[in-house]
NUMAR-547348 format. One line per field, with one value per atom (N, C-alpha, C, O): x, z, y negated; residue number from 0; atom name; residue in one letter. Coordinates in pm, 1 decimal. Example, Ala and Ser with C-alpha at 12.3 -4.5 7.8 and 13.67 -1.06 7.14 Angstrom:
<lummars>
xx = [1319.0,1230.0,1320.0,1423.6,1285.0,1367.0,1290.0,1340.9]
zz = [780.0,780.0,780.0,846.5,708.0,714.0,787.0,803.9]
yy = [569.0,450.0,330.0,331.9,225.0,106.0,-3.0,-113.8]
num = [0,0,0,0,1,1,1,1]
atome = [N,CA,C,O,N,CA,C,O]
residu = [A,A,A,A,S,S,S,S]
</lummars>
This chain:
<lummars>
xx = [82.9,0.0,87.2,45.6,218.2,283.0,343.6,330.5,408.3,464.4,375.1,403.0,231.5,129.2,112.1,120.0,89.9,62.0,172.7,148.0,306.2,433.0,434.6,511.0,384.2,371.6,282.8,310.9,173.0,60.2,121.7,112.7,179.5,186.4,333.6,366.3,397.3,487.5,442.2,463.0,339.1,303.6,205.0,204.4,80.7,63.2,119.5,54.6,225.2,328.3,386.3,405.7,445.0,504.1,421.8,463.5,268.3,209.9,145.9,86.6,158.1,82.2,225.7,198.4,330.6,464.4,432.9,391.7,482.2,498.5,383.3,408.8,270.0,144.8,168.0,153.5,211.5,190.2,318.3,332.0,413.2,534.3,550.7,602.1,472.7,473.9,345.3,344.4,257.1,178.0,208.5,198.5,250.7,325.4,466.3,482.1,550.5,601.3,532.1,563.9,437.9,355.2,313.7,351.1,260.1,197.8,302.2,269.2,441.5,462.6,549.9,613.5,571.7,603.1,513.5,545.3,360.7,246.2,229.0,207.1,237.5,217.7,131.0,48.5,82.2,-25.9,-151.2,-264.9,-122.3,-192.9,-281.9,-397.7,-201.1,-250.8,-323.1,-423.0,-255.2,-359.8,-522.7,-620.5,-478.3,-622.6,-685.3,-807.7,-626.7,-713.7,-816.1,-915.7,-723.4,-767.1,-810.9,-876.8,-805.4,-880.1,-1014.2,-1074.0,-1080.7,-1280.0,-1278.7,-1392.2,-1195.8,-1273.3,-1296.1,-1361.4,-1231.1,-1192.0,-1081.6,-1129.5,-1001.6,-853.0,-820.4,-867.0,-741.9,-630.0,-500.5,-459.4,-446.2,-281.7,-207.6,-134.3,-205.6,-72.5,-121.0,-62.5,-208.9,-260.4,-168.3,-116.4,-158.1,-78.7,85.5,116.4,157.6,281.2,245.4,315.9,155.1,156.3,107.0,138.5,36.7,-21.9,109.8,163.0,149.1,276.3,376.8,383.3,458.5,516.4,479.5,539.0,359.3,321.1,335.7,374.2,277.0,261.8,413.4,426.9,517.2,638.7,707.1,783.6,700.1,678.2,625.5,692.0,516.9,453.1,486.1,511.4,499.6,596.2,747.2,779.0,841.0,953.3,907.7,988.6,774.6,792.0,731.8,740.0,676.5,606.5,748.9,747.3,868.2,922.2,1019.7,1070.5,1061.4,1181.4,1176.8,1061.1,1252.2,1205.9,1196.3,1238.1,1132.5,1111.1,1005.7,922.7,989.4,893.2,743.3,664.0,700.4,564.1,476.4,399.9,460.6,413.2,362.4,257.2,467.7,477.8,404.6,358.6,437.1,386.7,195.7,108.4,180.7,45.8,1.6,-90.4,40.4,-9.3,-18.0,-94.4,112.9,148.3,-16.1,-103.8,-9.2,-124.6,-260.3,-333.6,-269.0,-374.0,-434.9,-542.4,-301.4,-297.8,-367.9,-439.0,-324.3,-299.9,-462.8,-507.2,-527.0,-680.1,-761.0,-860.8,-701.6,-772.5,-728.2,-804.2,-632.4,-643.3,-705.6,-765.9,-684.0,-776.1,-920.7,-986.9,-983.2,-1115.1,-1169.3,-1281.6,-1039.8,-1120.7,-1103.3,-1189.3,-1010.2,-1046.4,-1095.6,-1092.5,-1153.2,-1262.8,-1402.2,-1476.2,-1419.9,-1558.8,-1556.4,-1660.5,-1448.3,-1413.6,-1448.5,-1490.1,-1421.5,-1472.2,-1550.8,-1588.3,-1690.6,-1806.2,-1829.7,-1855.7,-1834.4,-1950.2,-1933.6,-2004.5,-1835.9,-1840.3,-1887.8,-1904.1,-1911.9,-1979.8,-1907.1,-1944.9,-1794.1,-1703.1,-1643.3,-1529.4,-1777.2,-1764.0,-1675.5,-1682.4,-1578.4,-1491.8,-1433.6,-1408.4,-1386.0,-1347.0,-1146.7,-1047.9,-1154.3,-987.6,-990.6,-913.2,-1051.7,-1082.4,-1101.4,-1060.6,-1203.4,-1237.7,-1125.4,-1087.8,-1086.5,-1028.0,-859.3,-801.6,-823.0,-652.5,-690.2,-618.6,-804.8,-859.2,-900.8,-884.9,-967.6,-975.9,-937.7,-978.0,-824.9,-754.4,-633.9,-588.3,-565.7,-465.8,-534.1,-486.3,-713.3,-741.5,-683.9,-590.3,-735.8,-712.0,-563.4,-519.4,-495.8,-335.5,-354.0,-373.1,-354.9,-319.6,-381.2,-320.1,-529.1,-573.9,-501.5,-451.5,-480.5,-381.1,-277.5,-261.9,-188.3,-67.5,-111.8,-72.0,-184.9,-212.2,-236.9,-173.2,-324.8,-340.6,-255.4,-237.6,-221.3,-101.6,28.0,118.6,40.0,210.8,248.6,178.6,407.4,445.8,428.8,399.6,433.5,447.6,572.4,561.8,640.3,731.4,722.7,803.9,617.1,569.2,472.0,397.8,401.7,287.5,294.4,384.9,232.1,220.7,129.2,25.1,175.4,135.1,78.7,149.4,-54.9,-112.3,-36.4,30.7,-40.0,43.2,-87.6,-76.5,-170.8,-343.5,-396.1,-509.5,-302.3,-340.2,-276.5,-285.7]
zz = [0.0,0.0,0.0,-49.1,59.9,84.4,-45.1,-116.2,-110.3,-262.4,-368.0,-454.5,-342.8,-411.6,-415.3,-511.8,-295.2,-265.9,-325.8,-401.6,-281.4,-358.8,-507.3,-566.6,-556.9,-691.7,-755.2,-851.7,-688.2,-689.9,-687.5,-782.3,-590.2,-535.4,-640.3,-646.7,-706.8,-769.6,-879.8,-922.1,-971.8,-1130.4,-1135.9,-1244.9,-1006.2,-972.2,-898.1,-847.1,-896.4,-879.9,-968.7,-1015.7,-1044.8,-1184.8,-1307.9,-1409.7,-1296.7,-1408.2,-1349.5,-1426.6,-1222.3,-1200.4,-1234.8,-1307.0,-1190.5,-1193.8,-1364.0,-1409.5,-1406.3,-1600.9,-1637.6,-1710.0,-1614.3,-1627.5,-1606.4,-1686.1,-1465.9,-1400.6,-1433.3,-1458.1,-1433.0,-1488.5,-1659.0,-1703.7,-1731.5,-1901.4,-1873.9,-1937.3,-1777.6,-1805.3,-1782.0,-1857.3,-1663.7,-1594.4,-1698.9,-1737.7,-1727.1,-1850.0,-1947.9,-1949.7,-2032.3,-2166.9,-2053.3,-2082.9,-1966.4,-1903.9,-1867.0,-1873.3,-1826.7,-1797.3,-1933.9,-1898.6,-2063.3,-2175.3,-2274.6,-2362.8,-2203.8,-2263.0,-2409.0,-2511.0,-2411.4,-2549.2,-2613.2,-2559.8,-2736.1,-2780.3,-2760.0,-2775.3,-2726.6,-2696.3,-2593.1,-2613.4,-2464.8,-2323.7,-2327.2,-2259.0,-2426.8,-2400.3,-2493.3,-2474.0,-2602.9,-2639.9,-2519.3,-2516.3,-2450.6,-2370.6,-2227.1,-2160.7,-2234.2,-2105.6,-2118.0,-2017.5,-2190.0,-2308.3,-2301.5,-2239.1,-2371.1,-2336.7,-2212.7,-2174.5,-2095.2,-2001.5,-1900.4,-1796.6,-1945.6,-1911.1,-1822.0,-1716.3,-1812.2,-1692.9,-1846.1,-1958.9,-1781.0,-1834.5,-1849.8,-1794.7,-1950.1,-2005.1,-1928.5,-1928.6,-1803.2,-1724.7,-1612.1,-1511.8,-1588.2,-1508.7,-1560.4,-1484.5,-1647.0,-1726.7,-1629.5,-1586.2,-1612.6,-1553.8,-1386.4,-1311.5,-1362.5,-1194.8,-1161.9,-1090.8,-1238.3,-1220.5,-1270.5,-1201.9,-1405.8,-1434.6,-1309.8,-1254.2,-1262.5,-1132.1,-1068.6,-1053.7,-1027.3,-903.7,-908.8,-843.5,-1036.7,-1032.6,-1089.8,-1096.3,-1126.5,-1139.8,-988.1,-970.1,-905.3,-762.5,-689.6,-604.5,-733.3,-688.6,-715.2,-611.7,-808.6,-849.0,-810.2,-804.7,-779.5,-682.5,-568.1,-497.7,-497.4,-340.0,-309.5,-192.8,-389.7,-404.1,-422.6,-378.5,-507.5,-529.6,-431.7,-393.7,-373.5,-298.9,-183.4,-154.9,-41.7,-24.3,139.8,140.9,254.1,351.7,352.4,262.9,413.0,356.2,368.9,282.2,497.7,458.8,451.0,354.7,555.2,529.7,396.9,336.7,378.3,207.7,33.9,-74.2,108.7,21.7,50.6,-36.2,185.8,169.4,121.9,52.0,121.7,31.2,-107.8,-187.0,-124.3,-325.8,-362.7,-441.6,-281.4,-334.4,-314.5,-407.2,-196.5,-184.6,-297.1,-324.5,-331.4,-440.7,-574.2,-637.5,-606.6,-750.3,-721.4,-830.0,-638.2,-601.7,-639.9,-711.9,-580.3,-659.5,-800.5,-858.1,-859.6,-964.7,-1071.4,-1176.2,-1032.8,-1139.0,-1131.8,-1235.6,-999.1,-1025.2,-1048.5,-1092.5,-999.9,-1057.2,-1241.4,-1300.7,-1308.2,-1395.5,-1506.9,-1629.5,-1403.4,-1482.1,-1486.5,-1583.6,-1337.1,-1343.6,-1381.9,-1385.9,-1420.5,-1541.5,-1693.1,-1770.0,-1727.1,-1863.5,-1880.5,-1996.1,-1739.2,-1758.1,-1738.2,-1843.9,-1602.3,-1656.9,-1747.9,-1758.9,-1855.3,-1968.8,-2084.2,-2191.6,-2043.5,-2163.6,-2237.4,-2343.5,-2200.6,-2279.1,-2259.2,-2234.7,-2280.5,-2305.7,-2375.9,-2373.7,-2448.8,-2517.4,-2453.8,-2341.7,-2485.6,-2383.2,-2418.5,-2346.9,-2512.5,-2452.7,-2313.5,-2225.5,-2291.2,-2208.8,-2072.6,-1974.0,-2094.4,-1964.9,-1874.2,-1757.0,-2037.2,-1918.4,-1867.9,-1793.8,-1896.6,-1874.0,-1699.2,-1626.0,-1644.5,-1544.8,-1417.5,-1295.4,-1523.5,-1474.9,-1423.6,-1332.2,-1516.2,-1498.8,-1408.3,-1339.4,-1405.6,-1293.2,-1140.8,-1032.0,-1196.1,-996.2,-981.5,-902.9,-1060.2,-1002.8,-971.7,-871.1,-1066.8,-1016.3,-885.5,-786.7,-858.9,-718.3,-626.4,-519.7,-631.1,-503.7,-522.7,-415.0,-601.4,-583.5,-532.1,-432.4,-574.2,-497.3,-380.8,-296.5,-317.4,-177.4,-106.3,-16.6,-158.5,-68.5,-11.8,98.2,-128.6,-144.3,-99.8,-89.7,-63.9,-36.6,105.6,206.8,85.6,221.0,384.1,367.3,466.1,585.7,579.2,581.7,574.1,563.2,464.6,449.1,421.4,332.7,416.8,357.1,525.4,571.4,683.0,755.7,732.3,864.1,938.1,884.2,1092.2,1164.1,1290.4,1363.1,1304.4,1417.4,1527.5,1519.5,1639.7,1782.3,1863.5,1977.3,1815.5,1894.9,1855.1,1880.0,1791.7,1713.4,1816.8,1791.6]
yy = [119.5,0.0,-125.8,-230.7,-113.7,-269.9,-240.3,-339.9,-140.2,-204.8,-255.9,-338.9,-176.6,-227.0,-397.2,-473.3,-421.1,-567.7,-659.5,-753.2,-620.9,-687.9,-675.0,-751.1,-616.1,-612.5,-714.0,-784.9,-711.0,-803.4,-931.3,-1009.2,-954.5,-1085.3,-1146.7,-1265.2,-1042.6,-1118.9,-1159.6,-1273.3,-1025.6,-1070.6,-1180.0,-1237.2,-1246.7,-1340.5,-1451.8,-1543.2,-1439.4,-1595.0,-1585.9,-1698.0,-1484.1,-1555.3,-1562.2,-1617.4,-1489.1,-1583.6,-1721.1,-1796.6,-1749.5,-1875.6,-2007.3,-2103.2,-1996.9,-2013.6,-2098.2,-2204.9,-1973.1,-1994.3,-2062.2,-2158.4,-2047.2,-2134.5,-2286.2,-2378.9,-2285.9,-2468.3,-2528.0,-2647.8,-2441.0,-2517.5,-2579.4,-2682.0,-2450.0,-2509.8,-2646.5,-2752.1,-2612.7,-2728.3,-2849.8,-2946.7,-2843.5,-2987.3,-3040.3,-3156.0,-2933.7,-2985.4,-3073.9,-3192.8,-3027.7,-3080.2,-3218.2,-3331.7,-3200.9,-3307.5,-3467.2,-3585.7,-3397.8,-3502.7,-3557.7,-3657.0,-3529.4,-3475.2,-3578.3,-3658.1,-3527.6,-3656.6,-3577.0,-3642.4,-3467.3,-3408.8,-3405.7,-3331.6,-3458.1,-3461.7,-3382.8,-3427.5,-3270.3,-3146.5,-3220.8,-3257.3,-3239.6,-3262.9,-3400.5,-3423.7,-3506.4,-3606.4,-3639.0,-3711.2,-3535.5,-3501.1,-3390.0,-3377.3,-3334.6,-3244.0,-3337.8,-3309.1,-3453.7,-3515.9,-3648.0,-3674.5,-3738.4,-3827.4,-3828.3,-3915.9,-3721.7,-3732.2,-3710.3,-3738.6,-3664.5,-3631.2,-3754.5,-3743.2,-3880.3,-3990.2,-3996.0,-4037.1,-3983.8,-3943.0,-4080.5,-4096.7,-4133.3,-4198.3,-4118.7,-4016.6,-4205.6,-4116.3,-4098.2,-3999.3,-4229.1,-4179.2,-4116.6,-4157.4,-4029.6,-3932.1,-3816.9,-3735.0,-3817.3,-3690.1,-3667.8,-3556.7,-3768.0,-3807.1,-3772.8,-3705.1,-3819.4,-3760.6,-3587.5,-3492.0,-3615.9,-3437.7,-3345.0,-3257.7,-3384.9,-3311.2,-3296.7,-3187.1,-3408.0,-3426.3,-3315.8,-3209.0,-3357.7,-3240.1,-3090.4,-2993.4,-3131.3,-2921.7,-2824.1,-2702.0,-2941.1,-2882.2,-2890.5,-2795.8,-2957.0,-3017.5,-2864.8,-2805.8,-2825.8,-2708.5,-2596.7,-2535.2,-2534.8,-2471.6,-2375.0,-2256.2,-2570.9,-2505.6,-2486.4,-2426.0,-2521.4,-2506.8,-2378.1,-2339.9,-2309.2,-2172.3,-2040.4,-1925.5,-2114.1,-1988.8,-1991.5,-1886.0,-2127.0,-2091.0,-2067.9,-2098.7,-2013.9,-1925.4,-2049.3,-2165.1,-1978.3,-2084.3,-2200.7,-2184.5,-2291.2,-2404.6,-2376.2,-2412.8,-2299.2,-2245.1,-2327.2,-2321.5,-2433.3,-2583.9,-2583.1,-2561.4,-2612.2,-2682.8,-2596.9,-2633.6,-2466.9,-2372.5,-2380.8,-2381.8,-2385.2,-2393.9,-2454.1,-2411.6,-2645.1,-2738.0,-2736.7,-2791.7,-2633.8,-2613.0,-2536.0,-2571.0,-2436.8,-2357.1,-2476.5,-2510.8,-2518.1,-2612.9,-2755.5,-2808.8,-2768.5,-2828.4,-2806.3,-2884.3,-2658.9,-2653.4,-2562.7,-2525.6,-2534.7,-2485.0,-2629.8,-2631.7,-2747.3,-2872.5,-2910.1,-2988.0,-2874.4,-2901.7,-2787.6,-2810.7,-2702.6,-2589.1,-2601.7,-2602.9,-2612.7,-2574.4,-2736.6,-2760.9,-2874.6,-2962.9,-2974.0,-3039.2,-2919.4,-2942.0,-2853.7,-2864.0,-2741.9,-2687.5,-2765.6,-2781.6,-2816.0,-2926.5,-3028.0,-3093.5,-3074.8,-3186.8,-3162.7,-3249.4,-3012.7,-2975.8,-2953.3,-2972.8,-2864.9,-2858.0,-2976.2,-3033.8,-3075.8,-3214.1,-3273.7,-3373.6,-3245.1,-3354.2,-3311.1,-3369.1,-3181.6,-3041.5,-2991.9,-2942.3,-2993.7,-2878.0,-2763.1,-2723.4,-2706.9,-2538.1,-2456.9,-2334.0,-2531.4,-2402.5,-2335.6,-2379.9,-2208.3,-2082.4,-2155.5,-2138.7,-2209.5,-2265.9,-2362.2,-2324.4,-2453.3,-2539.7,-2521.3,-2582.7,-2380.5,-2307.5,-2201.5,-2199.5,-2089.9,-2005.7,-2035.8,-1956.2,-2104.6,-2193.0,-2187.4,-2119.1,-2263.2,-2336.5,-2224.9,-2226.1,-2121.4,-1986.8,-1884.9,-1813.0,-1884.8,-1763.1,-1790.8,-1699.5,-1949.2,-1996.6,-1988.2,-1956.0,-2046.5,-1993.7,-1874.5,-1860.1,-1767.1,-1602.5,-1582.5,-1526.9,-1632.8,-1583.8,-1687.4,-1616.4,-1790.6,-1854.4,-1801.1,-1795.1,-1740.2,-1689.9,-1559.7,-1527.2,-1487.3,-1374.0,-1374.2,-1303.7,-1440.7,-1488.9,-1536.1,-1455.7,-1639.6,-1668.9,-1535.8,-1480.7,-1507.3,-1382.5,-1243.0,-1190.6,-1220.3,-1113.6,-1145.1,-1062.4,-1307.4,-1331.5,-1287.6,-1289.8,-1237.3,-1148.4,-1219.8,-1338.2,-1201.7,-1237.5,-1356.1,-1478.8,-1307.9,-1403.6,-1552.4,-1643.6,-1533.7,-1692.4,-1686.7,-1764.8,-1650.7,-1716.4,-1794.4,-1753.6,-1898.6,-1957.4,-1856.4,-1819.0,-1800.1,-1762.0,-1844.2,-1914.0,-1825.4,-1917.7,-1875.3,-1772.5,-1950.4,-1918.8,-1857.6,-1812.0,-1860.7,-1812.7,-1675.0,-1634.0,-1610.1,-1454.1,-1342.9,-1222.7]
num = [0,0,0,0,1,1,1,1,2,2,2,2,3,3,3,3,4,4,4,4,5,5,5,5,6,6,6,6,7,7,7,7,8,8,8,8,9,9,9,9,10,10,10,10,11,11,11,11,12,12,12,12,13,13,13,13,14,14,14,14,15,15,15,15,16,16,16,16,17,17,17,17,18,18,18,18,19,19,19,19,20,20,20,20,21,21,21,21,22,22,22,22,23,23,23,23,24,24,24,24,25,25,25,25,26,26,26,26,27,27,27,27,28,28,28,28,29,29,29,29,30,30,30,30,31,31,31,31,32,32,32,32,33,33,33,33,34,34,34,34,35,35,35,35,36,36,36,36,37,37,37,37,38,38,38,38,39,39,39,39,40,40,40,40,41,41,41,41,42,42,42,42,43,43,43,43,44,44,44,44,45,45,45,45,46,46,46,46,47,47,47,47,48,48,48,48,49,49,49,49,50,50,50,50,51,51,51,51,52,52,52,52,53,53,53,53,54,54,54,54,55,55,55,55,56,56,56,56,57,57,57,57,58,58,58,58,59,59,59,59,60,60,60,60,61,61,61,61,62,62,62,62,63,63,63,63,64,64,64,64,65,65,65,65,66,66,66,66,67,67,67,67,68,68,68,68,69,69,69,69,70,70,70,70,71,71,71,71,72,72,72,72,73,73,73,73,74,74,74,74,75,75,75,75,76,76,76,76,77,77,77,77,78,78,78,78,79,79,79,79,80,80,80,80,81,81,81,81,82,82,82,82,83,83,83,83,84,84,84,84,85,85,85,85,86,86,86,86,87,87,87,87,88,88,88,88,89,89,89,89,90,90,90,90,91,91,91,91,92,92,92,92,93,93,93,93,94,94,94,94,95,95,95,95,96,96,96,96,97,97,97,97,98,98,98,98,99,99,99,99,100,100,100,100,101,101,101,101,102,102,102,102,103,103,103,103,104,104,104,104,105,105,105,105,106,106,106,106,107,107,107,107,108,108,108,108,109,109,109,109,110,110,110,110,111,111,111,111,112,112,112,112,113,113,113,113,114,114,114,114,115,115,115,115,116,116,116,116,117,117,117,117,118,118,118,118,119,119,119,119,120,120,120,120,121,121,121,121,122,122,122,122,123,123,123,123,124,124,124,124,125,125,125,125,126,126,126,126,127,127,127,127]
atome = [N,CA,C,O,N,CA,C,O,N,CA,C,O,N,CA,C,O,N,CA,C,O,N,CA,C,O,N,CA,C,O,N,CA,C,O,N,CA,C,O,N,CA,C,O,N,CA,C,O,N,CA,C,O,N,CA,C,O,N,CA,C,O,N,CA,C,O,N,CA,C,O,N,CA,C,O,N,CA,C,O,N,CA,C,O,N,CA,C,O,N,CA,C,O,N,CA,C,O,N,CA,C,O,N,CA,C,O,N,CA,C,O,N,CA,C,O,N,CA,C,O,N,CA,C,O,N,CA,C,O,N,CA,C,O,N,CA,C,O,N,CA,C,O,N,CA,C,O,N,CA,C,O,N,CA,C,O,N,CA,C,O,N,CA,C,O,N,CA,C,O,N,CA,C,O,N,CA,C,O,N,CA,C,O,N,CA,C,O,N,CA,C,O,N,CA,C,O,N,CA,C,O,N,CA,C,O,N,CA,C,O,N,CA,C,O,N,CA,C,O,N,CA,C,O,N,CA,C,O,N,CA,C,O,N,CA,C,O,N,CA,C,O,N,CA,C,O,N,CA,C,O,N,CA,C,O,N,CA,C,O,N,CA,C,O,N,CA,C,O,N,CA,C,O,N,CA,C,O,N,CA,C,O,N,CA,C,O,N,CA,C,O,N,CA,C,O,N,CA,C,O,N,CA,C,O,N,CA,C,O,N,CA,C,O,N,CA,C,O,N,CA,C,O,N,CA,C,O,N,CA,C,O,N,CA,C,O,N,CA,C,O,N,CA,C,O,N,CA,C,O,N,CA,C,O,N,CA,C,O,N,CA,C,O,N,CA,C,O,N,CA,C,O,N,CA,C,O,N,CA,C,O,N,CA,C,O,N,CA,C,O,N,CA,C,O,N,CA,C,O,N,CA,C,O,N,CA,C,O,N,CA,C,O,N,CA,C,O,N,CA,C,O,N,CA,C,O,N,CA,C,O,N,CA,C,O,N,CA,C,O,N,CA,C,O,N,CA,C,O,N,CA,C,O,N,CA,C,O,N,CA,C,O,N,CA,C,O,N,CA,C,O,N,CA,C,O,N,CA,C,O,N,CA,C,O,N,CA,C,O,N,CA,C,O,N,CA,C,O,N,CA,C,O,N,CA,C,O,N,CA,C,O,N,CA,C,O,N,CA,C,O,N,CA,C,O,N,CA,C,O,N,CA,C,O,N,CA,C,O,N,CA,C,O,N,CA,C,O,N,CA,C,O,N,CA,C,O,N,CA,C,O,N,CA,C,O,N,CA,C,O,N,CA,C,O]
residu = [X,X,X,X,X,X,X,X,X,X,X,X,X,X,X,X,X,X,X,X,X,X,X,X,X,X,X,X,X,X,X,X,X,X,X,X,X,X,X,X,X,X,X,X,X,X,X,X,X,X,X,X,X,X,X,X,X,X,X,X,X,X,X,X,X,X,X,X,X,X,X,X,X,X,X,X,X,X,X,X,X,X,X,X,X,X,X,X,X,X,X,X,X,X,X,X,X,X,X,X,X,X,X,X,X,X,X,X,X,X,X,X,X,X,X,X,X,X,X,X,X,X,X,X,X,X,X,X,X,X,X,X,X,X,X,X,X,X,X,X,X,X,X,X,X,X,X,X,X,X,X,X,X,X,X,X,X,X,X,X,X,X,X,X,X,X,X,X,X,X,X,X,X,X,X,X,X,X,X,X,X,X,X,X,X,X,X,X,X,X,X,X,X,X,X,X,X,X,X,X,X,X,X,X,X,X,X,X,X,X,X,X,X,X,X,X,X,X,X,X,X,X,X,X,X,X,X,X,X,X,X,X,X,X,X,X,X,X,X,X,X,X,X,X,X,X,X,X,X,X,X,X,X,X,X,X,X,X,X,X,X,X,X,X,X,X,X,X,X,X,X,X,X,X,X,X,X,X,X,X,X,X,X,X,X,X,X,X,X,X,X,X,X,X,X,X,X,X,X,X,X,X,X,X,X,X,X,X,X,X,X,X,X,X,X,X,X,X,X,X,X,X,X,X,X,X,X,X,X,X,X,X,X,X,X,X,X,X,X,X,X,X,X,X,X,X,X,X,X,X,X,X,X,X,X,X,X,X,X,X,X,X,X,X,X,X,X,X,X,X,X,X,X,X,X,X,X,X,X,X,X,X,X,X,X,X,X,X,X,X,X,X,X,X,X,X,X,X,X,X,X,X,X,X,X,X,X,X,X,X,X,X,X,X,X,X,X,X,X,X,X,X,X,X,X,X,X,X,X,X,X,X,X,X,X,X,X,X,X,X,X,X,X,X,X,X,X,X,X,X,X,X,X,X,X,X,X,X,X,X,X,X,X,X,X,X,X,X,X,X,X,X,X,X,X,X,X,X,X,X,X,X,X,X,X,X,X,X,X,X,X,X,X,X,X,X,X,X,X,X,X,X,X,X,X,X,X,X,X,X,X,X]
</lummars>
């Protein structure tokens, strides 16, 4: 069961990893791609530059090792940015399944990885 879980918990941190890092790249990059993606939804351009920041920001604090603090916020983070900008694409009505499952499929690897990550990445309450 524990190699199971380690397995888990790595192929969901390194597809969430490769995910937020190519994105935050393009993002802070301003790549045409990303600012037609975020354009109708009304975000301004240089939204692109802070969110990028962050989630390359997020990223290193997830893989390296220590920092549990910090790791909780990474994940906490990038839980507001996925599912907000999936409700960014639905209230503005854009249903395409490119739009949607990017938004989708990064929740699942992050709650995977949250969940699955070893003891040693977790904060332990002093009340347990």
């Amino acid at each position: 069961m524990e190699k199971r879980n380690k397995i888990i918990y790595w192929v969901a941190t390194v597809l969430l990893a490769i995910g937020m890092l190519q994105s935050g790249i393009f993002a802070v990059l301003r790549t045409k791609q990303w600012v037609d993606l975020i354009t109708p939804l009304g975000y301004p351009v240089y939204f692109l530059t802070i969110l990028g920041t962050w989630k390359i920001l997020g990223v290193i604090a997830i893989l390296i090792p220590r920092f549990k603090l910090l790791k909780e916020w990474a994940y906490a983070g990038f839980f507001f940015a996925m599912t907000g900008a999936l409700a960014s694409h639905l209230a503005c009505g854009d249903y395409a399944i490119k739009a949607i499952l990017g938004p989708v499929f990064q929740t699942i690897f992050l709650l995977s990885s949250w969940y699955f990550r070893p003891a040693s990445r977790k904060i332990v309450s002093v009340n347990q």
